[in-house]
C-alpha positions in Angstrom: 111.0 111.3 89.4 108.5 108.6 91.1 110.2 105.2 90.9 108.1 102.4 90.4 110.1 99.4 91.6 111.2 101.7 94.4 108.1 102.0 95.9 107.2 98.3 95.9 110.1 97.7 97.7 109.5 99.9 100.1 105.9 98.6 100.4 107.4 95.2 100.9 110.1 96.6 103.1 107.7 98.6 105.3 105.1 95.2 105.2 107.2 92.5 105.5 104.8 91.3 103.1 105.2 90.5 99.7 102.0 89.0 98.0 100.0 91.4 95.9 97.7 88.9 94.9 96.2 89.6 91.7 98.6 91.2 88.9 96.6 93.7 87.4 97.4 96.1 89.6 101.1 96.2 88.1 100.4 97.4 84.4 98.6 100.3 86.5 100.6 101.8 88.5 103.8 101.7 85.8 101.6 103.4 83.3 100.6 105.3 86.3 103.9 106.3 87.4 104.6 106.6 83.4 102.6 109.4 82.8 103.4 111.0 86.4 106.9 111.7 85.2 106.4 112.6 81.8 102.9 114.3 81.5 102.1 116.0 85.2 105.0 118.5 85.4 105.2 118.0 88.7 107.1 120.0 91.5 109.2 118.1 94.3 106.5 118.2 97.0 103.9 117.0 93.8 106.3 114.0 93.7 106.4 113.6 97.5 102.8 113.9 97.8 101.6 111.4 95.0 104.6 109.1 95.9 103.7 108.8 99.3 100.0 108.0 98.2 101.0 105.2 95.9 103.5 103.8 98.5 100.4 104.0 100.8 97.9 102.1 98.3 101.0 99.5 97.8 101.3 98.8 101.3 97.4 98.9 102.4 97.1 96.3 99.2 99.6 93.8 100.9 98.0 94.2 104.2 94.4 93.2 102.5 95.9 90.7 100.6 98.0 89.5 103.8 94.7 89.3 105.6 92.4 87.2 103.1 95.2 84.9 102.6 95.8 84.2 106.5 91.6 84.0 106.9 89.9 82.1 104.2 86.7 82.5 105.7 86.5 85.9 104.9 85.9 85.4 100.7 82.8 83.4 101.9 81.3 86.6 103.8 78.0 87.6 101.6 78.2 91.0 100.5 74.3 92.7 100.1 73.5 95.6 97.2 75.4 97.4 97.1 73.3 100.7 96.6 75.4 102.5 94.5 75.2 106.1 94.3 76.2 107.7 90.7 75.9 110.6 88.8 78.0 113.6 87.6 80.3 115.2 89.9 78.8 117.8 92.1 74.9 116.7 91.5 74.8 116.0 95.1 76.4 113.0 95.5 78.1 113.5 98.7 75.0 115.1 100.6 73.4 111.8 99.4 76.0 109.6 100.5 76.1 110.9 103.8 72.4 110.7 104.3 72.5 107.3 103.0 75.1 106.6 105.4 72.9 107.6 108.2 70.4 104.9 107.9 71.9 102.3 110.6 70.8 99.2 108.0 73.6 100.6 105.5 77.3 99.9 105.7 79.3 102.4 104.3 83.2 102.9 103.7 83.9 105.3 106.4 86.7 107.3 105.0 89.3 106.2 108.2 89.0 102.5 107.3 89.3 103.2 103.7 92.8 105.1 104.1 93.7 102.0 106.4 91.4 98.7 106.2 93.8 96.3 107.7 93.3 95.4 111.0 90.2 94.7 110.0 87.3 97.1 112.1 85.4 95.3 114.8 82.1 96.3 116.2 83.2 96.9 119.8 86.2 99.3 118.6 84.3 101.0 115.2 83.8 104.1 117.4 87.0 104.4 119.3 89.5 103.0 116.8 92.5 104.9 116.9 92.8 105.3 113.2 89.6 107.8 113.7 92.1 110.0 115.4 94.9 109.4 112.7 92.1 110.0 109.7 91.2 113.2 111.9 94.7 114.6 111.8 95.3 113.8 108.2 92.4 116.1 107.3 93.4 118.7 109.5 96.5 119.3 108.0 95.0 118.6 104.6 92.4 121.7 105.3 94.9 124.1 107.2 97.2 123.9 104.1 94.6 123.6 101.4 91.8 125.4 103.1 89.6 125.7 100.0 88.5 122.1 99.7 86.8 123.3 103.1 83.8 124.3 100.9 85.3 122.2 98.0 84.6 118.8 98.7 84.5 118.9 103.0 84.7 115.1 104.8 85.0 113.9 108.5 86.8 110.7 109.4 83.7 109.0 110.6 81.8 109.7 107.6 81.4 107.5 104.3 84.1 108.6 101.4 84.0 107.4 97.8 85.7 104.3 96.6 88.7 106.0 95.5 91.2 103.9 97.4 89.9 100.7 96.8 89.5 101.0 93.2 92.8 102.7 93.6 94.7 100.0 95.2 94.3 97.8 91.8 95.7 101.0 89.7 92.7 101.7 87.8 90.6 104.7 88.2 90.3 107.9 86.9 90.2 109.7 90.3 94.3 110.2 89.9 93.4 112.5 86.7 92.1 114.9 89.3 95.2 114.5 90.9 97.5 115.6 88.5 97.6 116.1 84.7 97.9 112.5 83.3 96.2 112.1 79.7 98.2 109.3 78.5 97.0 107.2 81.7 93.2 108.5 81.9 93.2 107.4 77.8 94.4 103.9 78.9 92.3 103.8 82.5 89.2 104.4 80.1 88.8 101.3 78.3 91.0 98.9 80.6 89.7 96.0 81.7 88.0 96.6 85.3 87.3 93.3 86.2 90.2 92.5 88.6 89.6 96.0 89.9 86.5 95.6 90.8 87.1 91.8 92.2 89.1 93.1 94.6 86.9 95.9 95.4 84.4 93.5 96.9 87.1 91.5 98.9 88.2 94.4 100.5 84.2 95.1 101.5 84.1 91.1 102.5 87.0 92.4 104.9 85.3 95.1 106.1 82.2 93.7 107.2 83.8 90.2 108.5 83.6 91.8 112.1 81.9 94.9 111.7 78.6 94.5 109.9 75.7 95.4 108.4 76.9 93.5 105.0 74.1 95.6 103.1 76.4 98.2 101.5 76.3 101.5 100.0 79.1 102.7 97.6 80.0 105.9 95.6 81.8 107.8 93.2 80.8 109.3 89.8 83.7 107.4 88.1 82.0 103.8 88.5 80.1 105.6 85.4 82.3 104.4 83.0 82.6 100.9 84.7 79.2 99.6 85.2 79.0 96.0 83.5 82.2 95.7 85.5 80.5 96.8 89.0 77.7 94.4 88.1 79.6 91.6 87.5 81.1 91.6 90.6 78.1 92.8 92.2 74.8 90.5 90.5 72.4 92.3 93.0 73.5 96.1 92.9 71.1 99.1 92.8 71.6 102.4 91.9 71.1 105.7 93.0 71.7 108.4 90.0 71.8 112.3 91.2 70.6 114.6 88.3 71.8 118.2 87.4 72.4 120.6 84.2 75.6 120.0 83.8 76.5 123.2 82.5 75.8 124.5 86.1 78.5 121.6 87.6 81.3 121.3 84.7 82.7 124.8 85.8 82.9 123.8 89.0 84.3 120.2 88.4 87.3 122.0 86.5 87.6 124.5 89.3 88.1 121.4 92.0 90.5 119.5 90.0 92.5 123.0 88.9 93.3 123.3 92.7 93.9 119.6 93.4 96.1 119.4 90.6 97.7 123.1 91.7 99.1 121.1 94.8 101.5 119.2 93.0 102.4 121.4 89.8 102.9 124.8 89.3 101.3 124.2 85.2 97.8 124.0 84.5 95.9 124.7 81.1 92.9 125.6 81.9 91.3 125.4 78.6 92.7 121.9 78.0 91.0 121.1 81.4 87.6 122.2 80.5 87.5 120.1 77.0 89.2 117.0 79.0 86.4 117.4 81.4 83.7 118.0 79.0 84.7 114.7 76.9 85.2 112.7 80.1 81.8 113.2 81.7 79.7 113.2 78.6 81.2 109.9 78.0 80.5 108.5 81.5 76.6 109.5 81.1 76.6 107.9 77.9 78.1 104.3 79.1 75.8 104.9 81.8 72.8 105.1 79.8 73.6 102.5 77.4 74.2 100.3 80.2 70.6 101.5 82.1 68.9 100.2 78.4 70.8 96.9 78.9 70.1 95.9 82.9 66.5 97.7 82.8 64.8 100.3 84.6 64.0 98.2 87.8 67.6 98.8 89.3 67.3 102.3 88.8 66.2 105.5 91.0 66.5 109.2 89.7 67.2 111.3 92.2 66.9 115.7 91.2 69.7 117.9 93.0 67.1 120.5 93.6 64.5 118.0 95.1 67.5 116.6 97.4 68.6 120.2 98.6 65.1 121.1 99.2 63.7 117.9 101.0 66.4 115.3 100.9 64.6 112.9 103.2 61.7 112.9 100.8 63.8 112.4 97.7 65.1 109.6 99.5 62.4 107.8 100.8 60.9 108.2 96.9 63.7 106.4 95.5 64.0 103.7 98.4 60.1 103.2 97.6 61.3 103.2 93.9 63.6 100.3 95.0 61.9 98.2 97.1 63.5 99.2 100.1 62.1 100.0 103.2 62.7 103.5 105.3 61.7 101.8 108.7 64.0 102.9 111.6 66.2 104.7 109.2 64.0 107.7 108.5 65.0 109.2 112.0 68.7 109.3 111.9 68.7 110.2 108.4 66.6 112.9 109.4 68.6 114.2 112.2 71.6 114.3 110.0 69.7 117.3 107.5 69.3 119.1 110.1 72.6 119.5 111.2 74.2 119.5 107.9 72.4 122.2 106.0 73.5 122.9 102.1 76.8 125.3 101.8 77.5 124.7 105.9 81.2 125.2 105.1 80.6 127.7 102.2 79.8 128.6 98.9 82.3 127.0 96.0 82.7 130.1 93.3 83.4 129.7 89.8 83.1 130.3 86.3 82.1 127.8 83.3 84.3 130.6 80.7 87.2 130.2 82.4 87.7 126.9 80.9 86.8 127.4 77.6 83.1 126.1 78.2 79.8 127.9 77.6 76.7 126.6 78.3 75.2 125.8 75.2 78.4 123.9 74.4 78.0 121.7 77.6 74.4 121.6 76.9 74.6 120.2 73.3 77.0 117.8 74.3 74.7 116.4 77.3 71.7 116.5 74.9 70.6 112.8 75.1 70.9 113.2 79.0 69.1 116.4 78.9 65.9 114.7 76.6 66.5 111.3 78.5 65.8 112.8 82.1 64.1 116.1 81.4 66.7 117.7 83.4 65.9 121.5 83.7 68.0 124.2 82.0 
């Protein structure tokens, strides 16, 4: 069983810190933690493994929390965009995010800072900070004992990651549902309030740009989706970057990452009961998002086709910067040099099957039909 209270104190105890700020974050993690122990079946090294991942996101939340508290000046540091990258999972987003990522007037949360944000990075040390080498490590041993997320879902230390830790260190997201089977807490996560989440989410970028700039930002992660009056509150001037697919060529291989992910920790998995959670999750997410595009207005938008990014990316993004109101400028290069040298499927193909779910393509389909007629998205 995952305690709770026991890993707060240990968070406190490995700290010395004992201000969380905020309490949101505690109704989280004990319906978290809840539905851990009653709903994910999990095995003593799935217990280990998500324990020690809470613990961490207890302890990283002091140390933010620590920080803004013993530097004021940080909550008056202006954070620009962000540009947010959305869209369902496995449209492109990452190729996109790491292309954005290249463009030198971008900040992005590079994924060693995210799994450790306090000290805060510094310009001088960004390249040489030894939690590079820690981030480096972690992923190494993550790859040589699950070596499918190779071709899966494939990061570097140095490279921009979603914002699953930040949004993670308040308790609320839906990226521990592809951690391990917890319906009871995805149900909840849903229709919480997300404004203290995302709140904090822009102190922890305040923090992160304090001595390492730019402070224009790009963020990502499909899951800000069901979220996005939330984002926007926080964030008045954000943009947004949405990656387009048939989704009944990416739900089968959505359920096939989170299977395995989930395999890690428990030896059950219903893989019919995945596909349908899937299915209802994502066709949800597309439909807040589009309700919420009618609401803000078109201007803060830019489509962006998968097939148009795997074929030219930089011209697909250079369309939707124009689209924007951003310029390319010096960018174009770098951004430039990084498709070449990561061409699509460089660390392999990802197989799968849509039937072994319980999904079928017409059923996606019919359940994505506003998106399909909204977009024109090809079949």
């Amino acid at each position: 069983m995952i305690d709770a209270a026991g890993l707060v104190e240990r968070a406190t105890l490995e700290t010395g810190l004992e201000d969380f700020g905020e309490t949101e974050w505690r109704e989280g993690l004990d319906r978290l933690v809840d539905a851990l122990n009653r709903e994910a079946a999990l095995t003593s090294l799935g217990e280990e493994i998500l324990g020690g991942r809470l613990g961490m996101l207890l302890a990283n939340r002091l140390r933010v929390v620590g920080e803004l508290t013993a530097h004021p000046a940080i909550g008056d540091e202006q954070v620009g965009g962000p540009l947010c990258i959305i869209g369902l999972p496995r449209t492109g987003t990452t190729a996109l995010s790491n292309l954005v990522a290249a463009d030198p007037q971008v900040r992005s949360i590079r994924l060693w800072e995210s799994s450790a944000p306090v000290p805060p990075p510094e310009t001088a040390t960004e390249r040489t900070d030894p939690r590079i080498h820690q981030a480096e490590q972690g992923l190494d041993l993550m790859y040589e004992a699950f070596p499918r997320m190779r071709s899966l879902h494939f990061q570097s230390p140095t490279g921009p990651t979603e914002c699953q830790d930040l949004l993670g260190m308040n308790f609320r997201t839906e990226h521990f549902n592809g951690m391990a089977r917890v319906p009871a807490y995805s149900a909840w996560v849903r229709d919480c309030d997300m404004t203290s989440t995302y709140r904090f989410h822009r102190q922890v970028l305040q923090l992160l740009q304090w001595h390492c700039p730019p402070r224009f930002w790009h963020v990502k992660t499909p899951v800000h989706m069901l979220a996005l009056d939330e984002l926007r509150a926080a964030y008045p001037g954000s943009k947004f970057l949405w990656t387009h697919r048939d989704p009944a060529e990416v739900l089968g291989s959505v359920c096939s990452l989170i299977a395995y992910t989930r395999s890690w920790v428990s030896d059950e998995g219903d893989a019919i009961e995945l596909g349908h959670e899937q299915l209802e999750l994502w066709s949800e997410a597309v439909g807040r998002a589009l309700a919420f595009r009618s609401r803000i207005g078109e201007e803060c938008f830019a489509d962006i086709d998968f097939d148009a990014l795997q074929s030219d990316p930089v011209a697909a993004i250079g369309s939707a910067y124009d689209r924007l109101g951003m310029a390319f400028g010096a960018g174009r290069r770098p951004v430039e040099d990084w498709a070449r040298a990561h061409p699509p499927h460089q660390h392999g193909v990802h197989e799968f099957a849509l039937e072994e779910f319980g999904l079928d393509a017409v059923t996606v389909r019919n359940r994505f039909a506003l998106y399909f007629e909204r977009f024109g998205i090809e079949r």
